[in-house]
C-alpha positions as CSV (number, residue, x, y, z in Angstrom):
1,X,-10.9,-5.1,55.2
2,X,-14.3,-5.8,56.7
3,X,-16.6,-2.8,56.3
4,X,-20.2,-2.6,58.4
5,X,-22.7,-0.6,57.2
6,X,-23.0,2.9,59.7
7,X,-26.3,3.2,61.8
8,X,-26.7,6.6,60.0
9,X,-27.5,4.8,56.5
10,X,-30.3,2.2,58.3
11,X,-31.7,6.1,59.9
12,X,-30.7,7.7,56.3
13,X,-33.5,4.6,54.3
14,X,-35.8,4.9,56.9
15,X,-36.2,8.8,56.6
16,X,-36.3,8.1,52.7
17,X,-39.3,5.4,53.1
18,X,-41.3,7.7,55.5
19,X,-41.5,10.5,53.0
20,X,-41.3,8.2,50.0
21,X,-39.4,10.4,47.2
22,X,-37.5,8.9,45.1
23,X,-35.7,9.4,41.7
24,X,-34.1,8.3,38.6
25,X,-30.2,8.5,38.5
26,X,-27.6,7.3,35.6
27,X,-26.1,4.3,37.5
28,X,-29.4,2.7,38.1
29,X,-32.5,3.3,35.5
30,X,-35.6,2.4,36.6
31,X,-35.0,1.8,39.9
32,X,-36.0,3.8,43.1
33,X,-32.8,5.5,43.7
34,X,-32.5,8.9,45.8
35,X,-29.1,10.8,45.1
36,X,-27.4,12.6,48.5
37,X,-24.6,14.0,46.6
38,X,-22.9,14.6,43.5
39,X,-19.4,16.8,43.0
40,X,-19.4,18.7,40.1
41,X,-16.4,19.6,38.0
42,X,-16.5,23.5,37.1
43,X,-19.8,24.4,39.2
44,X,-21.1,23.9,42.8
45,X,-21.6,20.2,44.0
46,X,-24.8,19.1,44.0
47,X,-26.3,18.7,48.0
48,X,-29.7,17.2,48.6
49,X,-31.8,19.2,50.5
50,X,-33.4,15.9,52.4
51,X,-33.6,17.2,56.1
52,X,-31.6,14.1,57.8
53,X,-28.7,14.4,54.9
54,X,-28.6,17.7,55.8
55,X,-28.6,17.7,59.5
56,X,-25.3,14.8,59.2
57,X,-24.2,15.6,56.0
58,X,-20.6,16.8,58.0
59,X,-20.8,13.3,59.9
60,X,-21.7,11.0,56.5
61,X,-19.4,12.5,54.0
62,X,-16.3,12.3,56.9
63,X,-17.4,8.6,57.1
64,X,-17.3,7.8,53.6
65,X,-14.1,9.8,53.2
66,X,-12.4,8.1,55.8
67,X,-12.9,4.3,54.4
68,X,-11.3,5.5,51.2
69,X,-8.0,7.1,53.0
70,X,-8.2,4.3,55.1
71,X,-7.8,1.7,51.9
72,X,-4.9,4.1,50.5
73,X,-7.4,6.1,48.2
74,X,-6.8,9.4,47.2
75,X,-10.0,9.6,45.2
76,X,-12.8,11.5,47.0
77,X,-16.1,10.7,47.4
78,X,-17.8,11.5,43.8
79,X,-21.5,10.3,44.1
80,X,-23.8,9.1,47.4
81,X,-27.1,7.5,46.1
82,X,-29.5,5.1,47.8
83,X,-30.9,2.2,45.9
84,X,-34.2,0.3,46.6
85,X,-35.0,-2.1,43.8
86,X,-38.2,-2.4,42.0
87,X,-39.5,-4.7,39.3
88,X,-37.9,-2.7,37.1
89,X,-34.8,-1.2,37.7
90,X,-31.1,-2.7,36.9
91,X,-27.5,-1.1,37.1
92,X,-25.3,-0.4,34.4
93,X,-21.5,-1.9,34.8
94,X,-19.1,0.7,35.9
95,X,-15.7,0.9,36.5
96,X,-15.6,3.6,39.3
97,X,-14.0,3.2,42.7
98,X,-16.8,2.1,44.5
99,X,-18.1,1.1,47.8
100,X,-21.8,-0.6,47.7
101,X,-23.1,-1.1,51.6
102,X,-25.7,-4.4,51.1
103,X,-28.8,-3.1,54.7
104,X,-30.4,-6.0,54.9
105,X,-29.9,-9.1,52.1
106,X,-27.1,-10.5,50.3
107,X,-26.4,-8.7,46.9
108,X,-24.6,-10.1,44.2
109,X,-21.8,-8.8,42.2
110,X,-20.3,-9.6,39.4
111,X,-16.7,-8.7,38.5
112,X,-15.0,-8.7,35.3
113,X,-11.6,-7.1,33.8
114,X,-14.4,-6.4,30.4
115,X,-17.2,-3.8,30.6
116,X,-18.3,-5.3,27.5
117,X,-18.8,-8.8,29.0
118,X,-21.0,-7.5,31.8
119,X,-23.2,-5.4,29.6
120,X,-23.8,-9.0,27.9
121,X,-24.6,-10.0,31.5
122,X,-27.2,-7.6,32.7
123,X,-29.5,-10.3,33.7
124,X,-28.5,-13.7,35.0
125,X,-31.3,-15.8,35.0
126,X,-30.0,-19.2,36.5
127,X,-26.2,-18.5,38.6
128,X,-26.0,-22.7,39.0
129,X,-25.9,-23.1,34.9
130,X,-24.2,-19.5,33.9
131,X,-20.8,-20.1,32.7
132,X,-19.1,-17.3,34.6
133,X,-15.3,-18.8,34.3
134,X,-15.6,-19.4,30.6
135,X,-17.0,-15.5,30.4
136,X,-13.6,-14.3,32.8
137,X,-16.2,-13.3,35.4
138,X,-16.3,-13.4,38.9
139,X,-19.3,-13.5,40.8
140,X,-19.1,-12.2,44.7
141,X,-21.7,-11.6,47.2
142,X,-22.1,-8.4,49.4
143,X,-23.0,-10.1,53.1
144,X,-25.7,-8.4,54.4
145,X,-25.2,-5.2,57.0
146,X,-22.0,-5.3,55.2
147,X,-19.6,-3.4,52.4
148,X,-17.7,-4.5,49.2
149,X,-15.0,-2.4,48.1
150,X,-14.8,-2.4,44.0
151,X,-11.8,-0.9,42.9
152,X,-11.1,0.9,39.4
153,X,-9.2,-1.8,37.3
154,X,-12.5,-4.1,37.2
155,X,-15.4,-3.3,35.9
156,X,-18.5,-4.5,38.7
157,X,-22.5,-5.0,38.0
158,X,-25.0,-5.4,40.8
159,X,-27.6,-7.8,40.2
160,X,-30.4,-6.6,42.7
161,X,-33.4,-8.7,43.5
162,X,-36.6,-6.7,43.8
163,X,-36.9,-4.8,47.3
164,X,-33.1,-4.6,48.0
165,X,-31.4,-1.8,49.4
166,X,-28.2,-0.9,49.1
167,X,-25.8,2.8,49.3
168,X,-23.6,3.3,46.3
169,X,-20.8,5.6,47.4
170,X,-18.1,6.4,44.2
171,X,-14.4,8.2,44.0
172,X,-12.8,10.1,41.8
């Protein structure tokens, strides 16, 4: 299923880079990452208080909600974070049930049934010499302007160049 990424994230960044804020989240250290949304077990989800997530937050979470139904997920939308990359910043493998919308460059992914292979992975230095077959992992690309759909029986680790941008919606 080809997924595009909605004209509300391109408005969503560009609110985000006028005002600048950004923050530190767990799937991400170091990188400039600003978190929309986050349910909570036992208390009240956490909302950002960002004016434009606010004013859509009806239309965005709907959106999100919808591709998961639409693939035959019951999960819900867990987490909504924006990613810009610095010099800095990497993502830790997960194994959530995740959607990652690539704005404008391709992203690789790397895909593997181990969690413990990609944490030996975190940084690939050169993808035409890595043995990725002999490691069981596969490595993917997120087209531009365009989604990847990660599901929860792999683990997946984003390898983000400096000044990428991408959404990270998970479900559980």
């Amino acid at each position: 299923m080809l997924i595009k990424v909605d004209k509300f994230m391109y408005n969503l960044r560009d609110e985000i880079k006028a005002h600048g804020i950004y923050m530190a989240t767990r799937h991400f250290p170091w990188a400039d990452t600003f978190e929309f949304y986050q349910r909570v077990s036992n208390l009240k989800d956490y909302e950002s208080s960002f004016p434009y997530y606010q004013e859509h937050q009806g239309k965005i979470h709907k959106h999100l909600n919808d591709i998961a139904k639409s693939l035959g997920w019951t999960e819900r939308l867990s987490t909504f974070v924006y990613v810009k990359q610095n010099n800095k910043g990497f993502h830790l493998p997960s194994r959530n049930a995740t959607i990652i919308f690539s704005l404008d460059s391709d992203v690789k992914c790397l895909t593997a049934k181990s969690g413990m292979t990609l944490l030996n992975c975190l940084a690939v230095y050169d993808y035409d010499l890595f043995d990725f077959s002999g490691r069981k992992i596969t490595p993917t690309t997120i087209k531009k302007g365009s989604g990847k759909i990660v599901g929860n029986t792999w683990h997946h680790c984003l390898h983000l160049e400096e000044g990428q941008e991408i959404f990270y919606a998970t479900y559980s």
